[in-house]
N, C-alpha and C positions, 0 to 999 in steps of 0.2 A: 647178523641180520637186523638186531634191533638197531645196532649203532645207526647202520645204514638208510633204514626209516627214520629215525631222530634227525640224522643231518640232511633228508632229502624233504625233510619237513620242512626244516630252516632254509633250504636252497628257495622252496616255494613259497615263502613269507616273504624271503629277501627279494625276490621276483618280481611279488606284487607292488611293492615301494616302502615311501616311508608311513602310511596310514594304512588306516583301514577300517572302515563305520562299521560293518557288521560280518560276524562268520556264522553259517549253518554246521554245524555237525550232524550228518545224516549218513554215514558208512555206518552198516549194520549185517550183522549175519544170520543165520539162524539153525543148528542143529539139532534134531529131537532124535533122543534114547532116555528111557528109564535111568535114573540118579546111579542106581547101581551097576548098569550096561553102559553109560557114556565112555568112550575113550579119553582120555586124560586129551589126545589131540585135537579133540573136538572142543573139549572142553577149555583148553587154551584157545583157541582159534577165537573161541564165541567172546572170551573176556578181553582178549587184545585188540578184538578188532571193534567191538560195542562201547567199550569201557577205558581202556588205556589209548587207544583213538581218538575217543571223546576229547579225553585230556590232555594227552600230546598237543593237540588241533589249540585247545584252548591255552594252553599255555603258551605254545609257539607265538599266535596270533595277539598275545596280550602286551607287549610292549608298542605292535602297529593298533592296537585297538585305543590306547591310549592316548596317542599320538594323536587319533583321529577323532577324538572325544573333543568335547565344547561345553561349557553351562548349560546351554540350552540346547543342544543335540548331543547325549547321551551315545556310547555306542553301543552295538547289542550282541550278544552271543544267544542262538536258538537251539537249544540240544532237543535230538530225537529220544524220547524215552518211549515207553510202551505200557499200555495199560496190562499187560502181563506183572508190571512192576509192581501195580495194586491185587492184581486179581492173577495170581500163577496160574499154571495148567499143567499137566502132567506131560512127563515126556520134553516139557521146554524149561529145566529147571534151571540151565545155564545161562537160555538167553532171558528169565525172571531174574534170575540175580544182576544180571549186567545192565538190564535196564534198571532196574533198583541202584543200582551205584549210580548211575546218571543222572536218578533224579537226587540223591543225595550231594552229589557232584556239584549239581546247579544250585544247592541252595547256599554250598558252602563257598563255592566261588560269586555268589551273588552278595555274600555276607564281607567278603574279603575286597571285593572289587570296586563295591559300589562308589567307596571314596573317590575314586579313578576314573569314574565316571564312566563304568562299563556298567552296564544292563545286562543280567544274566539269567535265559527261563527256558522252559525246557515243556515241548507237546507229547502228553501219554497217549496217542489215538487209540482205538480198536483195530477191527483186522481195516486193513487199507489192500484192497487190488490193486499189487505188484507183483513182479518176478520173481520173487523172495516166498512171498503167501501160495503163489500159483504151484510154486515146486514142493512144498509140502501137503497142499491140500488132496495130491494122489491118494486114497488110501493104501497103495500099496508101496509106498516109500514114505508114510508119512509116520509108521511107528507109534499109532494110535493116536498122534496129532488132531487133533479136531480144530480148522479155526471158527471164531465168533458164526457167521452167517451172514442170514439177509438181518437185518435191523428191522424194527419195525417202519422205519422210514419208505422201506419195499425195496432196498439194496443194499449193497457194500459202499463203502466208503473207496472215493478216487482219491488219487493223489491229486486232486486239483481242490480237493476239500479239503486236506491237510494245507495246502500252499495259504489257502485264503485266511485260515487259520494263523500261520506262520508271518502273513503280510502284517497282521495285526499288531503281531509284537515288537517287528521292525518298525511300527509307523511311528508318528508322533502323537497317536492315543493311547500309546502306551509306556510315554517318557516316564511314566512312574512306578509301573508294574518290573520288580524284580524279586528270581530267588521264590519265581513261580511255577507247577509243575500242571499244566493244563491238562486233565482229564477230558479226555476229547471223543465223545459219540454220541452217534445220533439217540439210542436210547437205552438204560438198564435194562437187564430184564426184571422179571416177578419173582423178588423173593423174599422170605421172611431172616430174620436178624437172630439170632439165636446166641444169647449174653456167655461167659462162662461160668455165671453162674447163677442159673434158672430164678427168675424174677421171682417164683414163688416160694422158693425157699430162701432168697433173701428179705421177702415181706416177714415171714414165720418168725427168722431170727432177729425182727426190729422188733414184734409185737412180744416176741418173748426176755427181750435184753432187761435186766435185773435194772427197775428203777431205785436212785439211794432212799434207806430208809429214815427216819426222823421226824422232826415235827411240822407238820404241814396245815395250814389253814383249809378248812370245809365249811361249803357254804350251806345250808339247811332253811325249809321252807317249813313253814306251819300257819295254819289258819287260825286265826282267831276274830269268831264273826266276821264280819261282812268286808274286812279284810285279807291280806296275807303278806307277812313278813320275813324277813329272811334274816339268821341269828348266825352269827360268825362266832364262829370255834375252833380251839384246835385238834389236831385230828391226832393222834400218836400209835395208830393200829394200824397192824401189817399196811403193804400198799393192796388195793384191788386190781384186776385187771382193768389196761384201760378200753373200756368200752369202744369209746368215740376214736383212738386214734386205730384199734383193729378194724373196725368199720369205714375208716379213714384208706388204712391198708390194703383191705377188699377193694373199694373202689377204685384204687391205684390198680391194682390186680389185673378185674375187668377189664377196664380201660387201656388196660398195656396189650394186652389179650386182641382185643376186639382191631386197634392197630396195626399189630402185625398180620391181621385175617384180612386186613383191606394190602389193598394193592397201589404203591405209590409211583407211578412213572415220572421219570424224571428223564429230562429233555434237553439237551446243549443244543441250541442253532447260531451261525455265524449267519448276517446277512453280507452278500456279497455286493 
């Protein structure tokens, strides 16, 4: 069955002629079960047809994309990824890894190509209202699927949002953009960032790291009458803590603190 895909690939390249300025790869699937309940044939189905797809498509079409290239008009290849790719969800951990290879896909074929003068980028949207989203959004075949929602924008994303998106990369404003993975939605939601390892025990351990001991210059202030002058010495005793750079550290603290309590929206728009 694969052979037959591979040379029915080629029948279809050879079809088109001897060029070709741009391919989309947009065939995608999607099954959700639990990591430990998926079917191994589920779990094939979601990588060959996301991911080994991808690539077949791009590699078939790359001797006519070549062909079809110019100095000044580049050709393009536009891969479907999924913002699952960045941000997984439970129950879709097949189609998070397959879109993860796609954007990896694009940067590596973007990195190989470009001599060649192929243009290679790839859109991660959010959920997009399709036949694809519609059939898992049942909750009673969706296996505890949940997609994104309304956006704060006041809906879902159309497929005419993605296209406009898509026109971009094909156009001639973007003869220079490659081996780019467009995270694509109307808005984040509100959350805070949470480090691996807690801002305030890694302030603790700067303020406490063993400064080297030895001879250190200290600067010292004393009055004498109606002025005051400062006497350089040297210092040869323990280190003290340092004051100013733990107070130093606090404020970094707060300030990290008070950042994550605020809320930063962040906004992609395409003008059409």
């Amino acid at each position: 069955m694969r052979r037959r895909g591979r040379r029915a690939g080629d029948r279809a390249f050879l079809e088109i002629g001897p060029s070709l300025n741009a391919l989309v790869t947009c065939a995608g699937v999607l099954r959700t079960a639990l990591m430990e309940d998926m079917p191994i044939e589920d779990f094939d189905l979601v990588l060959n047809v996301n991911t080994r797809g991808t690539f077949l498509c791009a590699q078939k079409a790359l001797p006519l994309l070549r062909a079809g290239a110019t100095p000044d008009n580049p050709s393009r290849i536009v891969m479907l990824s999924s913002v699952a790719a960045l941000r997984p969800k439970i129950v879709s951990g097949a189609y998070a890894a397959s879109k993860a290879a796609v954007s990896q896909l694009c940067r590596v074929m973007a990195a190989e190509w470009a001599p060649s003068g192929v243009l290679v980028n790839a859109l991660a949207p959010g959920t997009v209202d399709t036949p694809m989203v519609a059939a898992v959004a049942n909750p009673a075949a969706s296996k505890g699927y949940r997609p994104s929602g309304v956006s704060p924008v006041g809906r879902i994303a159309q497929p005419d949002d993605v296209v406009d998106v898509m026109m971009f990369l094909l156009s001639d404003a973007a003869r220079y953009v490659t081996g780019t993975t467009i995270r694509w939605m109307a808005a984040l939601r509100r959350r805070s960032f949470r480090p691996l390892v807690p801002m305030k025990r890694l302030l603790f351990a700067l303020c406490c790291w063993p400064r080297p001991h030895g001879p250190r210059i200290k600067y010292s202030t004393f009055t004498t009458g109606p002025t005051t002058s400062i006497r350089r010495r040297w210092n040869n005793s323990p280190p003290k803590p340092a004051s100013r750079f733990v107070t130093t550290c606090s404020t970094v603290w707060r300030r990290w603190r008070e950042s994550c309590s605020r809320a930063i929206p962040v906004t992609t728009s395409c003008a059409k």
